[in-house]
C-alpha positions in Angstrom: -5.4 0.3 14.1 -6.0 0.8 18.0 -9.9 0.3 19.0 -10.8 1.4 22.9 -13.6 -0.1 24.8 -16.4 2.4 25.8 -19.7 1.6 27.1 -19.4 -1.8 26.0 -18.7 -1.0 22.2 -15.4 -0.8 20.3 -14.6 2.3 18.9 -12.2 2.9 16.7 -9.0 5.1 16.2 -7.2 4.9 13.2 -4.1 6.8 15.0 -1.9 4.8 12.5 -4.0 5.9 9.1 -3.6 9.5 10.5 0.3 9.9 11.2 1.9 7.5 8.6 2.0 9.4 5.5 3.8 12.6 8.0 6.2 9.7 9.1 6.9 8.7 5.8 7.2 12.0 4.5 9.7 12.6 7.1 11.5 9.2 6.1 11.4 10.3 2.5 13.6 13.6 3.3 15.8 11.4 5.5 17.0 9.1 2.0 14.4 6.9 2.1 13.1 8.0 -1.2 16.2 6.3 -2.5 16.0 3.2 -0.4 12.3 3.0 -2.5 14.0 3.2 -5.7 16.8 0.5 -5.1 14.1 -1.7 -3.9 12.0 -1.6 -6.4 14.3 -1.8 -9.2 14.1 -5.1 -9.9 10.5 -6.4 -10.8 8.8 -6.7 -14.1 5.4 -8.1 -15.2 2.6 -8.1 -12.3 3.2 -7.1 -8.7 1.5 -7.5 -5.3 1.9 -4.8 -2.9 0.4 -6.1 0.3 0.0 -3.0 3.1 0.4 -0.7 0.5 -0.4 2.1 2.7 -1.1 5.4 1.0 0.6 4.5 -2.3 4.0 6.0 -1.9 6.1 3.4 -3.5 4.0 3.5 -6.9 6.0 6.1 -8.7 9.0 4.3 -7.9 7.8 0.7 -9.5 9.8 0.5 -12.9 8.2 0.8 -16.2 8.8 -3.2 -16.6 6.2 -3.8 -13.9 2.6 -3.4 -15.9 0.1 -3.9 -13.2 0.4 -3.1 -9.0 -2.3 -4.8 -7.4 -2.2 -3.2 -3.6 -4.0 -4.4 -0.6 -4.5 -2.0 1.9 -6.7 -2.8 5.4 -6.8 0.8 6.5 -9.4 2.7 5.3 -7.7 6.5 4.8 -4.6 4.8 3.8 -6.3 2.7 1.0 -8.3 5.9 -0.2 -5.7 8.0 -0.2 -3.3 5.0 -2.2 -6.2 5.0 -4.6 -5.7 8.5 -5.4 -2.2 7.9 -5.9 -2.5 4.9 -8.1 -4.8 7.7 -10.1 -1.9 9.3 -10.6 0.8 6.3 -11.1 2.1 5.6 -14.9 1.8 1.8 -13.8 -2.2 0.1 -14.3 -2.7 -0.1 -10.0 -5.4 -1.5 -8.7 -6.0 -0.7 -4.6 -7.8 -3.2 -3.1 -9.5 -3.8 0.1 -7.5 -6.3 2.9 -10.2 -8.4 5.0 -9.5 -10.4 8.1 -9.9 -13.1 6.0 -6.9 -12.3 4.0 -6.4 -11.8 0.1 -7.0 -15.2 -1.1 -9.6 -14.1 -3.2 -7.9 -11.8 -5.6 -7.3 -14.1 -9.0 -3.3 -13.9 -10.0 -0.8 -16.3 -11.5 0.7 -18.2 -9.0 4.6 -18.4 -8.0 5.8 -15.9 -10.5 7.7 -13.9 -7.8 11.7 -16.0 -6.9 
């Protein structure tokens, strides 16, 4: 997210929030649909999708995987992945990304190789 200084306050442009679902749309026509798929082949039980963006990769999560919890700092990105996770066969659960980080959010730990 870019902020400018005006006046002496920080305002902010979510330029990023904006453009990414085009780009990826773009990249989706270009194979990276595929490149999703292959990825995301492999897990099973609970997952962690941190900068989940706008929720594109939920469809592609395999049936094994029963919950997607997805961290998202950007706020038109996270509403729009919440929409999408609305719409996901998998249980998702779009969650809010603080400076802080996402130490809070109760999972079992090293599960993941």
């Amino acid at each position: 997210m870019s902020a400018a200084k005006t006046s002496g306050k920080v305002s902010r442009r979510p330029l990023f929030g904006r453009m990414y679902p085009k780009m990826a749309a773009a990249m989706d026509e270009g194979g990276m649909t595929e490149r999703r798929r292959e990825l995301l082949a492999g897990p099973s039980g609970e997952a962690i999708e941190v900068g989940a963006g706008h929720g594109v990769n939920f469809p592609h999560y395999p049936a094994e995987v029963v919950q997607v919890v997805a961290v998202e700092p950007e706020s038109r990105l996270r509403a729009r992945a919440q929409a999408s996770a609305g719409e996901s066969s998998q249980l998702a659960r779009v969650r809010r990304a603080r400076r802080s980080g996402c130490t809070r959010e109760p999972m079992q730990d090293s599960t993941a190789p």
